[in-house]
LUMVOMI-210534 format. One record per residue: x, y, z of N, C-alpha, C in turn. Coordinates in steps of 0.05 Angstrom, whole numbers, padded with zeros to 5 digits, always signed. Layout:
<rs>
XYZXYZXYZ...
</rs>
This chain:
<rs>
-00466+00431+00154-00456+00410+00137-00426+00407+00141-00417+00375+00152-00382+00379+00150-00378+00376+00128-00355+00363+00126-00336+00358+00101-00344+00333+00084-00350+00312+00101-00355+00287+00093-00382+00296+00079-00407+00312+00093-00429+00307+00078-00429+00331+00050-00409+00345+00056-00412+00359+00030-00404+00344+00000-00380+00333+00013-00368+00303-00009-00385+00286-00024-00408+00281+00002-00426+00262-00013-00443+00277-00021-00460+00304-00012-00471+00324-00023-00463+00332-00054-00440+00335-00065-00427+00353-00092-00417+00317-00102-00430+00297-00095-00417+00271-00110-00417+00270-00138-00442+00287-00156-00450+00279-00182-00430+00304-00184-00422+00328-00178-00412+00345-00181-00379+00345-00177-00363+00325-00201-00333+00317-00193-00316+00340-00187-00316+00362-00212-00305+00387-00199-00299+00398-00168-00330+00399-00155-00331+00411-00130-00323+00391-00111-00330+00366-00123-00329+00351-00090-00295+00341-00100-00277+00343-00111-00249+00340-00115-00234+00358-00101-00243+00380-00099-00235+00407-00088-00247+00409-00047-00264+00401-00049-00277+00387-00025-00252+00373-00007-00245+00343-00024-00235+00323-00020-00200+00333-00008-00197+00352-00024-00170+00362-00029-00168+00378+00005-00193+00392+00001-00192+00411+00036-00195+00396+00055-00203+00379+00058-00204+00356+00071-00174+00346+00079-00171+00338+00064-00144+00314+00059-00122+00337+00075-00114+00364+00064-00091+00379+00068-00105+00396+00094-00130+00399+00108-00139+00413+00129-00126+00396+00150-00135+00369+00153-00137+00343+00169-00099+00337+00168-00087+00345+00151-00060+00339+00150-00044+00353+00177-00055+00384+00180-00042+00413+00191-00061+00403+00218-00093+00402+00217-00105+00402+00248-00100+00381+00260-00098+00353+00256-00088+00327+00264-00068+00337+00297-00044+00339+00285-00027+00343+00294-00028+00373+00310-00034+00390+00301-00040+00412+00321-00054+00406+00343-00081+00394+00339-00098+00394+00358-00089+00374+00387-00069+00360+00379-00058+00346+00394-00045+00362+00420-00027+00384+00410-00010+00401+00419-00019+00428+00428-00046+00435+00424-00055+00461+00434-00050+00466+00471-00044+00445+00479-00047+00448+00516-00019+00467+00515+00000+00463+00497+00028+00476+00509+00020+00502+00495+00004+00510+00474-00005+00545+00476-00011+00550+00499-00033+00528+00508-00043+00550+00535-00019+00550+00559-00005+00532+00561+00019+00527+00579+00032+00555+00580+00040+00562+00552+00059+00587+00538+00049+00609+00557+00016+00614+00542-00002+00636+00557+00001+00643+00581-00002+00619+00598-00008+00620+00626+00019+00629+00633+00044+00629+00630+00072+00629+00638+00074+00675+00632+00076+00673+00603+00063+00699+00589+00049+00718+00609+00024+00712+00618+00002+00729+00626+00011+00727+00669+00030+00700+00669+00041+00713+00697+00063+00736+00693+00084+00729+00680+00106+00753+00676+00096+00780+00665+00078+00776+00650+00062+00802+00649+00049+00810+00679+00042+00791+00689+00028+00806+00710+00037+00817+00731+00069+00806+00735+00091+00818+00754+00111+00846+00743+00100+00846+00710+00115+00873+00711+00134+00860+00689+00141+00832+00688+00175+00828+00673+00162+00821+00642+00156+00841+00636+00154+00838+00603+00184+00825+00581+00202+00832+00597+00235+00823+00584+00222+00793+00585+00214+00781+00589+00209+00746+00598+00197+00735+00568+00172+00757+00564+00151+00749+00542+00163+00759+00529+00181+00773+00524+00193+00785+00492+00212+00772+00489+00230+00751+00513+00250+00740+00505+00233+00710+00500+00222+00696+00507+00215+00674+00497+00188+00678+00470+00177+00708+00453+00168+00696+00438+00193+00704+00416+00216+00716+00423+00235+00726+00416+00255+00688+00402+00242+00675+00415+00259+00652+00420+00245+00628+00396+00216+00633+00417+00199+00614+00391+00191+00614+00365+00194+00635+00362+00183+00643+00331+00210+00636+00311+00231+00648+00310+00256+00638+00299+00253+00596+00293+00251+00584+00318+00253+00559+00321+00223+00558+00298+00199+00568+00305+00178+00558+00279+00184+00560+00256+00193+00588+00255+00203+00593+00210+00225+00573+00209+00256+00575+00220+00270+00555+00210+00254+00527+00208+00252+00517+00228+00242+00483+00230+00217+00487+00197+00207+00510+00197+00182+00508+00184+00189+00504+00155+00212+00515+00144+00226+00525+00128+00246+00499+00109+00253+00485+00139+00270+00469+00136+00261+00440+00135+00237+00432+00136+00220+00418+00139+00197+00412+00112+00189+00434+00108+00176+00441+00086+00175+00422+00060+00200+00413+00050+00202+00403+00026+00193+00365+00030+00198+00359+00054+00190+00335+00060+00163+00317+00077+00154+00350+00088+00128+00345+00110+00120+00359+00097+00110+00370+00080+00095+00397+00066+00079+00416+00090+00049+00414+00088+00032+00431+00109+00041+00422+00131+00051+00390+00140+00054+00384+00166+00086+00392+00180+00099+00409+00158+00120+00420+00177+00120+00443+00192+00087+00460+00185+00080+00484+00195+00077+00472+00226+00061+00454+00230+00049+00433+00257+00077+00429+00273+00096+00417+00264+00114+00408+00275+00130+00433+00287+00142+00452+00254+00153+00480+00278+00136+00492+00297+00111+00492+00294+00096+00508+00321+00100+00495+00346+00100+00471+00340+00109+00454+00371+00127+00452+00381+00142+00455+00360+00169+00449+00376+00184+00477+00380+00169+00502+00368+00169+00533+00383+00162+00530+00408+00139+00526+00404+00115+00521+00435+00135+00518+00451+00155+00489+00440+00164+00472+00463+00187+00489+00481+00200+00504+00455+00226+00511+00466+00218+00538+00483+00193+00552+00477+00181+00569+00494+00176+00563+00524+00168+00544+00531+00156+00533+00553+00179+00525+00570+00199+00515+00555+00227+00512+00570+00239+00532+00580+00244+00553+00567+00253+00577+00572+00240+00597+00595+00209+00596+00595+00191+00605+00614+00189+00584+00632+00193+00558+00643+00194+00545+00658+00221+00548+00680+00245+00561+00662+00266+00568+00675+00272+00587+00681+00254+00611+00669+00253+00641+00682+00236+00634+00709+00214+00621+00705+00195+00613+00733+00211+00612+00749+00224+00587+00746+00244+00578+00775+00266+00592+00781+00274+00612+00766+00298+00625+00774+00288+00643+00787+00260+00668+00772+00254+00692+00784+00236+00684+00793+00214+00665+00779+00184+00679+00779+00173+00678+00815+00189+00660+00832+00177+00661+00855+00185+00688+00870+00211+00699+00872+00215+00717+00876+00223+00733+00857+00208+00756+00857+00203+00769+00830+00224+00801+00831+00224+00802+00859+00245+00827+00864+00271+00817+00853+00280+00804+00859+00315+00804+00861+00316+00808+00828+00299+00803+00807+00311+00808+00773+00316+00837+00773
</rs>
């Protein structure tokens, strides 16, 4: 059963299906916008699971070193005007500054991996 048919399922039941309505409304607020943005997790990963695989762990500790800061502030700072949807927004725009950062360790080391 999704969401919609539980709504109309608990209809005579205002209590439940308000509470329903509510998970709905504030779920769909936060996944909307995430689901949009999940390709740059796996982007993150894939960058992650090469520098892991050459040995340079400094890479993945400096970019989640990097992103996570950028999620709480933005998340933080955001909060009072986007409510749930400023959790969405700092993750992305962590993501983002992650992928930057590992995009430019790539091209500096990641092809040649000795000279770091």
């Amino acid at each position: 059963m999704n969401v919609d048919e539980a709504c109309e399922f608990f209809e005579s039941v205002p209590s439940i299906r308000r509470k329903i309505e509510t998970l709905r409304d504030v779920g769909l607020s936060y996944i909307r916008p995430m689901a949009c943005f999940y390709f740059m997790a796996g982007m993150t990963h894939t960058f992650q699971g090469y520098f892991r695989g050459i040995g340079r762990l400094k890479f993945t500790l400096i970019g989640t070193l990097i992103q996570i800061p950028v999620r709480v502030i933005l998340t933080y700072g955001l909060i009072s005007r986007l409510e749930l949807k400023s959790v969405a927004v700092g993750t992305v725009l962590g993501w983002a500054c992650m992928i930057v950062f590992d995009i430019y360790a790539y091209r500096k080391y990641g092809r040649n991996f000795n000279q770091i």
